[in-house]
C-alpha positions, 0 to 999 in steps of 0.5 A: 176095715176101718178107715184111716181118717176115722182112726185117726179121731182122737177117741175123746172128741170121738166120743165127744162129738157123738154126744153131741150130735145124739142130743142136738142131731138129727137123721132125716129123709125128705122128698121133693117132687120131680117129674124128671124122676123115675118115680116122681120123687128125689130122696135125699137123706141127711145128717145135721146138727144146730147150734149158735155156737160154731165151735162144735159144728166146725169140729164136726165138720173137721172130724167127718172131713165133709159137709158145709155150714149154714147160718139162718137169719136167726143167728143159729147154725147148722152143720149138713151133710147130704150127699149120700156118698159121703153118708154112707163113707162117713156118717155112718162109719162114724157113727159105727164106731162112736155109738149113739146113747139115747134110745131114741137117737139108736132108734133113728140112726138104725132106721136112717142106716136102713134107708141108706143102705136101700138107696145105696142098692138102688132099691129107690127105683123100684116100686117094692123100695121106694114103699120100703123107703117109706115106710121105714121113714114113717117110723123116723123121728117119730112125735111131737114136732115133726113136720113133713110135707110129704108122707107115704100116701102122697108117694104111694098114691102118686 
């Protein structure tokens, strides 16, 4: 069933904004180390989009009814969202809806959805997901200019 405050997006700025978000978003999983974590590892899936211009982010932000906005010393802002409850009721119901074009945007959303989903199940806990988790990640945003700090052998070996 879909949600109200998704109906209510008029479809062009619906389209509008899936556009955009499919040329200037982006889907990511980072981890931080925790010892105070069952398995050492916070996972904390997000959805961003930079710009320098507000405007589109602030409609964004308007739209997905969550999320905050960030400026970095270099004048460009960024629109986030990282609260997995809010991805899951939003981000992704949104994206359902008003679908991504570009094979590579499809791909990672499809990949982050995953990932998501396996959180959302508590499959983070375990050993079999939390490798599951990882290496659907591997496979996120795949070439040229993705850094990571942390891949699959520092969580599996750890």
């Amino acid at each position: 069933m879909e949600q109200k405050w998704l109906k209510s997006i008029p479809q062009n700025i619906g389209w509008y904004l899936a556009g955009f978000a499919d040329g200037e978003g982006s889907f990511n999983v980072s981890l931080t180390k925790r010892d105070n974590y069952r398995h050492g590892w916070q996972i904390t899936p997000s959805f961003n989009v930079s710009q320098r211009d507000n405007t589109v982010l602030f409609l964004l932000k308007k739209h997905l009814e969550c999320g905050r906005l960030k400026r970095r010393r270099d004048g460009v802002w960024i629109f986030v969202i990282e609260n997995p409850k809010m991805i899951t009721e939003k981000v992704l119901p949104f994206f359902g809806k008003f679908h991504l074009l570009s094979s590579k945007s499809k791909t990672n959303f499809s990949i982050f959805s995953q990932i998501v989903d396996l959180i959302g199940r508590g499959e983070h806990l375990t050993d079999e997901g939390l490798e599951k988790i990882m290496r659907l990640r591997e496979r996120l945003n795949e070439g040229k200019g993705r850094k990571r700090k942390y891949n699959l052998s520092d969580v599996i070996n750890s």
